[in-house]
C-alpha positions in Angstrom: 31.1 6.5 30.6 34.3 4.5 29.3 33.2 1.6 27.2 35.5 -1.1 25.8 34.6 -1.5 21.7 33.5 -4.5 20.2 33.2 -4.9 16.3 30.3 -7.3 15.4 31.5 -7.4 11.6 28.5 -7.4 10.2 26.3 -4.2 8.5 23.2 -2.6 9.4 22.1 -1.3 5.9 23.7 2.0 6.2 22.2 2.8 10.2 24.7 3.7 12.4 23.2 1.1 15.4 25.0 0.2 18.8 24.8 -2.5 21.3 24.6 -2.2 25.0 24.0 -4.3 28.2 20.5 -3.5 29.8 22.9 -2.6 33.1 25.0 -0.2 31.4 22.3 0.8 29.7 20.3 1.6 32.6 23.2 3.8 34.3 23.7 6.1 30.8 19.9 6.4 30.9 19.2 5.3 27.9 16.3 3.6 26.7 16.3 1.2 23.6 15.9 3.1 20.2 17.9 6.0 22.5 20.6 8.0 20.5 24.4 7.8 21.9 26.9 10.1 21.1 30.2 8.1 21.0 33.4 9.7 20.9 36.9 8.3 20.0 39.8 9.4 18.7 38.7 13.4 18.1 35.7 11.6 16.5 32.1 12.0 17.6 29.5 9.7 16.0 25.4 9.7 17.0 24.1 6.0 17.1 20.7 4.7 17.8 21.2 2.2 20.9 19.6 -1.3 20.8 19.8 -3.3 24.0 20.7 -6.8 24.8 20.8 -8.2 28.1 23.7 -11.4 27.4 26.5 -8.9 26.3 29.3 -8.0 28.4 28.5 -5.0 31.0 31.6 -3.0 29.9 31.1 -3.0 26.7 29.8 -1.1 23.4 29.1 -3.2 20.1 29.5 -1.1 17.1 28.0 -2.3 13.6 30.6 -2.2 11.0 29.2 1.3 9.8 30.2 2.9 13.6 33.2 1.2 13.4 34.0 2.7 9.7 33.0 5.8 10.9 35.4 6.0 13.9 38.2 4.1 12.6 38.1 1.1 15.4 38.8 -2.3 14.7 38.1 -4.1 18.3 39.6 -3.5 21.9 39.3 0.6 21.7 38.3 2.5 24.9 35.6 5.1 24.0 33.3 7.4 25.8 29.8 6.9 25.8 27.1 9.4 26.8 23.2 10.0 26.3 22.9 12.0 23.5 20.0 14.9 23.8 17.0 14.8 21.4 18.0 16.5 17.9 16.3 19.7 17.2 14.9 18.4 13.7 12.1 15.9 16.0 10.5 18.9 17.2 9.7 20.0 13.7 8.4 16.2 12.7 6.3 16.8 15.6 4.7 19.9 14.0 4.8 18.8 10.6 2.7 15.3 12.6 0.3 18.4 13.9 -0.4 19.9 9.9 1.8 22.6 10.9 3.6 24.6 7.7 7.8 24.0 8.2 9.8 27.0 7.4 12.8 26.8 5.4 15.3 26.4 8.2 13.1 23.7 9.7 12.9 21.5 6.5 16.8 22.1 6.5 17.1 20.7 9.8 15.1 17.7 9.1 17.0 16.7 5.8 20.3 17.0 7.3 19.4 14.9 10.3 18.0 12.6 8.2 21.8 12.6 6.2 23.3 12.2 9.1 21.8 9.3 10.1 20.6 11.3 13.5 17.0 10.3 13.2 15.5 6.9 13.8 13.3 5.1 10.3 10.1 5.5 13.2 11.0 9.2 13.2 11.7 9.2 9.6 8.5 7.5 8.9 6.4 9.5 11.0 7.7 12.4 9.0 7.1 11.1 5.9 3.6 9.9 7.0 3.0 13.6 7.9 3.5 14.8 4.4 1.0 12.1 2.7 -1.6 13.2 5.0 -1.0 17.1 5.1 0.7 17.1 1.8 3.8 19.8 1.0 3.2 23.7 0.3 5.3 24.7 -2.8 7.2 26.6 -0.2 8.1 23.7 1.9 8.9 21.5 -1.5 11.4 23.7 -2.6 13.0 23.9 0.4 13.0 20.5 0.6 14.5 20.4 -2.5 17.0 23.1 -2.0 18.2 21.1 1.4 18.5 17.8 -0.3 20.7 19.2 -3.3 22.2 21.2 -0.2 23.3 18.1 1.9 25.3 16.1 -1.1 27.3 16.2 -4.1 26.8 18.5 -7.2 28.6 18.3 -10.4 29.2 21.2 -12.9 29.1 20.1 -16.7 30.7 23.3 -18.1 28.8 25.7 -20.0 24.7 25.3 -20.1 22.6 24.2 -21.9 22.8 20.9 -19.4 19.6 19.0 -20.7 18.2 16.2 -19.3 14.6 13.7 -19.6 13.1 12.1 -16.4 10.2 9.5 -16.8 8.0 9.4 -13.4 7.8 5.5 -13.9 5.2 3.2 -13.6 5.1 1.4 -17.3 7.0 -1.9 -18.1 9.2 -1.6 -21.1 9.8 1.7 -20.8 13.4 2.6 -22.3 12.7 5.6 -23.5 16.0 7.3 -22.1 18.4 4.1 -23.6 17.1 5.9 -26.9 16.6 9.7 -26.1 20.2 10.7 -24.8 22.1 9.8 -27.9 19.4 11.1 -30.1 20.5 14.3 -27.9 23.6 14.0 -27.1 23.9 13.1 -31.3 22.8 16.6 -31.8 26.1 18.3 -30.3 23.7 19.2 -26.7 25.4 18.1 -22.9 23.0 15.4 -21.5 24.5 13.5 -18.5 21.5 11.2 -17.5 21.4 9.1 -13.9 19.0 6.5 -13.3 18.1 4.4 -10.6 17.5 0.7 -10.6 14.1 -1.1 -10.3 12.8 -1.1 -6.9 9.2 -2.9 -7.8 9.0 -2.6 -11.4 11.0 -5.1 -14.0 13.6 -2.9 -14.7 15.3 0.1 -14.1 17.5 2.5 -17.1 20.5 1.5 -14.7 19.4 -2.2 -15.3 18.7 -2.0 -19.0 22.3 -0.3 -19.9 24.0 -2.7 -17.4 23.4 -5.3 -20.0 25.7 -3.4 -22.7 28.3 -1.7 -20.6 29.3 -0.7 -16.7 26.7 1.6 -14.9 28.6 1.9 -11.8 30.5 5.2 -12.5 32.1 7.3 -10.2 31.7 11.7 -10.8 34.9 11.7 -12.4 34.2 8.9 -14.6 31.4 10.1 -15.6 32.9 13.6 -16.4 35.2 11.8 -18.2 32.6 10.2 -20.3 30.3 13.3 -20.8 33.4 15.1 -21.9 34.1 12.5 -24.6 30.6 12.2 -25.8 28.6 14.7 -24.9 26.0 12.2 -22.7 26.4 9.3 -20.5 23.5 6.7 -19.2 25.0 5.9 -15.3 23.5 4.8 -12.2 22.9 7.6 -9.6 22.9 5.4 -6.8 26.6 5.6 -5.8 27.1 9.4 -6.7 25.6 10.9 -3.1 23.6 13.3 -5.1 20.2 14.4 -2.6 21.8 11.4 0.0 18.7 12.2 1.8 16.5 10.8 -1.0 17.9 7.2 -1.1 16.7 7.0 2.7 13.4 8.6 2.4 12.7 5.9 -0.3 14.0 3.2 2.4 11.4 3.8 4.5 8.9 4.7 1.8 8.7 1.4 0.1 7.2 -0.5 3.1 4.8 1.7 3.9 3.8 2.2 0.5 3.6 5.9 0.1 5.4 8.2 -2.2 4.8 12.1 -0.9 8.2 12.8 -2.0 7.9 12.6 -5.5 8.5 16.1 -6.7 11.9 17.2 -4.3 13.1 13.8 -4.9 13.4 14.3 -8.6 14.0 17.6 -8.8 16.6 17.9 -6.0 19.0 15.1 -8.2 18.3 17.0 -12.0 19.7 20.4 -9.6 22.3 18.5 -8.3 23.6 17.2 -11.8 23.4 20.5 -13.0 20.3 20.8 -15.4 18.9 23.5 -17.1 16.4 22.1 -19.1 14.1 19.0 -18.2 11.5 17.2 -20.1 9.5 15.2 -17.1 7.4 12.3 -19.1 3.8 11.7 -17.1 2.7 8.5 -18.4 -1.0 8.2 -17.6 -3.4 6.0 -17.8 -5.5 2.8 -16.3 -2.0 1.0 -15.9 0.1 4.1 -14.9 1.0 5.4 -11.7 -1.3 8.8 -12.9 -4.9 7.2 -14.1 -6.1 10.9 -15.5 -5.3 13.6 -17.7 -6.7 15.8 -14.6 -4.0 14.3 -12.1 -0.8 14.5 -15.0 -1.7 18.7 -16.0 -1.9 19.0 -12.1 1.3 17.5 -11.6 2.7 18.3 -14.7 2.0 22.3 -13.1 4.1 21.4 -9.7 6.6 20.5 -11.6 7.0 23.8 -14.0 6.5 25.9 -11.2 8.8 24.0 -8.9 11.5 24.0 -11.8 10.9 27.9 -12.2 11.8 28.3 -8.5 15.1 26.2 -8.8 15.9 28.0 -11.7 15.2 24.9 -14.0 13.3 25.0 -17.1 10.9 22.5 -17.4 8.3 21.0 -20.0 6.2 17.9 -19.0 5.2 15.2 -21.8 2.2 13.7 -21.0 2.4 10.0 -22.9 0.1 6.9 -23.2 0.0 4.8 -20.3 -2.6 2.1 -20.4 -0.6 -1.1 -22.0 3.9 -1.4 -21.9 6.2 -0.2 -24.5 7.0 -1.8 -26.9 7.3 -5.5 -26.9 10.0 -6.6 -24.5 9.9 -6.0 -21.1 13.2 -6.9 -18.4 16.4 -5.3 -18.8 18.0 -7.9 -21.5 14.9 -7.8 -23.8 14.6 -3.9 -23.2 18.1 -3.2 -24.3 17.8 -5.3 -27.2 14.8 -3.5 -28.7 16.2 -0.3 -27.7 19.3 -0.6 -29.9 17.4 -2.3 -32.4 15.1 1.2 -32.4 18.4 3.3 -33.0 19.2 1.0 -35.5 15.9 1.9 -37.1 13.9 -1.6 -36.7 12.3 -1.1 -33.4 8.6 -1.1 -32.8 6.7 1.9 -33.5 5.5 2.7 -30.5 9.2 3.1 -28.7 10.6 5.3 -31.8 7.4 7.3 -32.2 8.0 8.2 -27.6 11.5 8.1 -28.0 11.7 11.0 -31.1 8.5 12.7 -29.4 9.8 13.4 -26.4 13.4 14.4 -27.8 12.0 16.7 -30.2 10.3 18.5 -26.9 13.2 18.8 -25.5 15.1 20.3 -28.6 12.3 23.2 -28.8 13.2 23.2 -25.1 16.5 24.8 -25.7 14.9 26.9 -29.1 15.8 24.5 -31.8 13.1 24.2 -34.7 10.9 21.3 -35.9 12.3 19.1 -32.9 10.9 15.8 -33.3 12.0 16.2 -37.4 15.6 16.8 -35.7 15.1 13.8 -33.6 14.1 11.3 -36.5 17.1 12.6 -38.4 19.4 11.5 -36.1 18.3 8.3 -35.9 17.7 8.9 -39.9 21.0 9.1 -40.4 22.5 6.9 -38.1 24.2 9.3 -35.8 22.1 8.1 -32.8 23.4 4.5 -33.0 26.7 5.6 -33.5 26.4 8.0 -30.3 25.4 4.8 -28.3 28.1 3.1 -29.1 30.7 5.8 -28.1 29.0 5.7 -25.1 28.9 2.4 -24.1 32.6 2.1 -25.0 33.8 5.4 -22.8 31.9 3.7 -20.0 34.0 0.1 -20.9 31.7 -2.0 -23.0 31.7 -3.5 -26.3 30.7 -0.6 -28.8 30.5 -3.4 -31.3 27.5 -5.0 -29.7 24.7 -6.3 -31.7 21.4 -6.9 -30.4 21.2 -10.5 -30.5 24.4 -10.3 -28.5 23.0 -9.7 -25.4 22.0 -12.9 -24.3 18.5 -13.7 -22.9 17.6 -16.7 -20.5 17.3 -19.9 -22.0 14.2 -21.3 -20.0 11.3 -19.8 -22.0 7.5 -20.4 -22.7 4.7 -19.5 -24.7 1.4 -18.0 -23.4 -0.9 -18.5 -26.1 -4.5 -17.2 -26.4 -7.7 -19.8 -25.3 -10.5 -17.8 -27.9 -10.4 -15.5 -30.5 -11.0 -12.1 -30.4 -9.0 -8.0 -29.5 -7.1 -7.5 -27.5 -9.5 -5.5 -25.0 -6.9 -4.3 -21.8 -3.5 -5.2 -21.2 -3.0 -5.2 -17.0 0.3 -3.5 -16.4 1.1 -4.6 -12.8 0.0 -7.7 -13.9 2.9 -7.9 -16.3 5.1 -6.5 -13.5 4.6 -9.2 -11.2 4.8 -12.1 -13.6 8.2 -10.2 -15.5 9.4 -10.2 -11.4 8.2 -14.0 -11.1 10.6 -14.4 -14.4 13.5 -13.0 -11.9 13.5 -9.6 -13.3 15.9 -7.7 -12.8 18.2 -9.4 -10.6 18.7 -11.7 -13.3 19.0 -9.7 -16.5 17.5 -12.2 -19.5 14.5 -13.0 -18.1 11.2 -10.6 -18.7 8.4 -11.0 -21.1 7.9 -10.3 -25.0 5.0 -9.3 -26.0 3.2 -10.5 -29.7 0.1 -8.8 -28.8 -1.0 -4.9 -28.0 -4.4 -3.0 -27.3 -6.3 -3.5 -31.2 -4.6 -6.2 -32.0 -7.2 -8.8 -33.6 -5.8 -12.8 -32.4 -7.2 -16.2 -33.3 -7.5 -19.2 -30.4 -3.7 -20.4 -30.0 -1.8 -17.0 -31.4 1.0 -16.8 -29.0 0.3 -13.1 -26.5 3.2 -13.2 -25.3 6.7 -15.3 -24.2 7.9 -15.2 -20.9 11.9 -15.5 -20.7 13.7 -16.9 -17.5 17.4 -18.0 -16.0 16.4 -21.0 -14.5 13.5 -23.8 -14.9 11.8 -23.1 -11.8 11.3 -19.7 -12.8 9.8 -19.8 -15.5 7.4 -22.5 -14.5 6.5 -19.8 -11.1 6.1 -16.8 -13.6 3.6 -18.5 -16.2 1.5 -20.1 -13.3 1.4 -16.3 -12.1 0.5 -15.3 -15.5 -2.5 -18.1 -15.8 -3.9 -16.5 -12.7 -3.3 -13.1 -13.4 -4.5 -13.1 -17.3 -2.9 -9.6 -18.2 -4.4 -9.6 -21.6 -7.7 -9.5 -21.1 -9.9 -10.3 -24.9 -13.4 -9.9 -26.0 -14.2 -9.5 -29.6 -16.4 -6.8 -28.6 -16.0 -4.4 -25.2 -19.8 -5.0 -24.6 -19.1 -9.2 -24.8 -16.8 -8.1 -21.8 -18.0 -5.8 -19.4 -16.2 -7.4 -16.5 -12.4 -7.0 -16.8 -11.6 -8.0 -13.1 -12.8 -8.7 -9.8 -12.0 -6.9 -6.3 -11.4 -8.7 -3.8 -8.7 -10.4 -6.0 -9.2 -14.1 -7.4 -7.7 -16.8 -5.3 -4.0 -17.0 -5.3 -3.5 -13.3 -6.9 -0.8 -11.3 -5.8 -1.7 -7.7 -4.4 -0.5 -5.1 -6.7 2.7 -3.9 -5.8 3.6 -0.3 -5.0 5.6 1.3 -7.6 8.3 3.7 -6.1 10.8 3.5 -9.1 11.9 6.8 -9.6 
């Protein structure tokens, strides 16, 4: 059927979505949620129809995304037909009955998924399929393979191509900020992509954006690996394992994560890495709460890395309080250059130089964490950093107390004396998000006190930093109700560290996708 085009001007998040008339509708037999395949111009495009029954009977409303696609601006005549079922559903629907996919069948499923050919219901189905039957090393690498398969790759030259990869979970954690100049200071290739915070209060992406542009495109960053021998970029933009960015779409609603191993592993294949240090952080406030979870893991992903001809070694690191003291991306990149710089807190240098020094031996180097304190040592770390941040256009002069933090900030002092017993890590989260982490870079938290610590009644536990007024007064009435540090001067004077159901007026703990 021939269809006039209309152009609504406005975006649908990446879906390719149509509008049609319940009339016209009816007569291409197509049902709402329906694929069309629209064709224009020696251009075919599959669209998932939504109906409306006030819009004009001869016409097809395309949201900017179709329109981009096919090159139409308004007024076009295009054809318009029911497009048939693709054949990727039938293997959701026996991946929904606990059925093993085949290679070909995973294939099929990830490019659809690229393509934009199957619905987020469909996707979601799918993805609900995995948490319940889980994913056969078989299937995962296949899922991997088709994800690196169905985007860019880029080629660093000659290998070793190392790279470090933190599953997430802990606040403060900028680890990476610290590790690829300690790396890329010892003459080794390590391009690193983040991503940005999704729940948590910041992501590497949003740390580094504080100190120079994140936003690079493959050339750029080519550019800048070739020049330094590292980069710290955002991976976002780069349409490396496409099919991951929309599997996490639909993942953070439904709070579920089965994709955690392809996901990673497909993006350190597509940037070209031959040796990975994964960090597990475990513990109480982690996303892994036990040494048996993180070596079970920690054995998925060797054996998964063997299969994509990765070599992999899996650093399993403290998890139950935040590193270091600040948390959001201001206070975080602060600290981190003040760690190259030698004056950070212990904690952050003694992860940073650990988990470097694996990787070294990774790639047969000697005494590894020595080789990563001597970098640092010697100053050749900082001065990596710097050439960094300038090839990617900041100011390699940058000190830390030039990156400014907010100006609306509080105290959050301690009401007795006593240890600090247990420090709540989502609750951190969710009062560093209350702040307006990370959409607005110099607010987070700064912590005075950590697990041991011994305070007096009034010693300040910890400042929270904000933008604007209101804020800061939303984050510290979230922090009164969520207490993260929890005290007792003795763990038997406080054998109840919370309550389930929550307290009035607590927020549910959010679901940490950040990968």
């Amino acid at each position: 059927m021939e269809l006039t085009a209309g152009v609504l001007n406005i975006t649908a998040g990446g879906k390719r979505i149509v509008i049609l008339n319940d009339e016209t509708a009816a007569l291409l037999g197509v049902h709402s949620s329906d694929r069309v395949k629209i064709a224009y111009g020696g251009k075919e495009v599959i669209a998932m129809a939504n109906l409306a029954a006030d819009f004009p009977s001869d016409r097809i409303w395309f949201y900017a995304e179709i329109a981009q696609v096919l090159g139409a601006s308004g007024g076009e005549v295009v054809d318009v037909e029911l497009a048939p079922m693709p054949e990727s559903l039938g293997n959701v629907r026996a991946k929904l009955r606990g059925e093993r996919l085949r290679n070909a069948q995973v294939f099929t499923i990830v490019k659809d998924v690229v393509e934009q050919h199957l619905s987020d219901i469909e996707v979601s189905a799918f993805l609900t399929a995995l948490k319940i039957y889980g994913l056969s090393m078989s299937e995962t690498e296949a899922m991997s393979r088709a994800m690196v398969e169905t985007g860019k790759t880029l080629s660093f030259g000659k290998p070793p191509i190392l790279d470090k990869h933190s599953i997430g979970g802990i606040p403060g954690d900028k680890t990476s900020m610290i590790l690829v100049p300690i790396v890329a200071a010892a003459g080794f290739t390590i391009p690193k992509t983040s991503s940005r915070a999704i729940t948590s209060p910041a992501g590497t992406a949003d740390r580094v954006e504080t100190l120079c542009p994140v936003n690079l495109k493959i050339e750029e960053i080519q550019s800048v690996v070739k020049k330094t021998g590292g980069c710290l970029v955002w991976g976002g933009a780069l349409e490396l394992a496409p099919a991951d960015d929309l599997f996490i779409r639909v993942e953070y609603p439904l709070g579920i994560d089965p994709m955690l191993l392809p996901s990673i592993m497909s993006k350190k294949k597509a940037m070209g890495a031959t040796h990975l240090v994964v960090d597990i952080p475990t513990g109480s406030g982690a996303k892994i709460k036990t040494p048996t979870e993180a070596y079970s893991l920690a054995a998925d992903f060797v054996h998964l890395g063997n299969h994509l001809g990765i070599e992999v070694h899996c650093a399993l690191t403290f998890g139950d309080q935040p590193l270091g003291c600040g948390i959001g991306p201001a206070l975080e990149a602060r600290e981190a250059l003040n760690t190259l710089m030698g004056n950070g807190p212990a904690d952050v240098h003694d992860k940073a130089v650990s988990i470097a020094g694996v990787l070294f031996e990774l790639v047969g180097e000697k005494n590894g964490r020595q080789k990563a304190q001597e970098m640092i040592r010697s100053g050749k770390a900082e001065c990596k950093l710097r050439q960094i941040i300038e090839a990617q256009g900041g100011n390699p002069n940058v000190k830390p107390e030039d990156i400014p933090i907010g100006p609306e900030h509080a105290e959050v002092r301690a009401e007795k004396r006593g240890r600090v017993l247990w420090m709540k890590t989502e609750g951190f989260v969710q009062v560093a998000r209350a702040a307006g982490t990370p959409k607005e870079p110099g607010s987070g938290i700064l912590l005075h006190a950590k697990l041991g610590d011994s305070v007096a009644k009034g010693d300040v536990l910890f400042e929270v930093y904000a933008e604007r007024a209101s804020k800061l007064e939303s984050a510290l009435a979230l922090a009164q109700k969520l207490e993260p540090v929890v005290l007792s001067k003795k763990p038997e004077e406080r054998m109840l560290l919370d309550q389930y159901p929550a307290k009035m007026g607590k927020n549910e703990k959010p679901v940490m996708l950040d990968r």
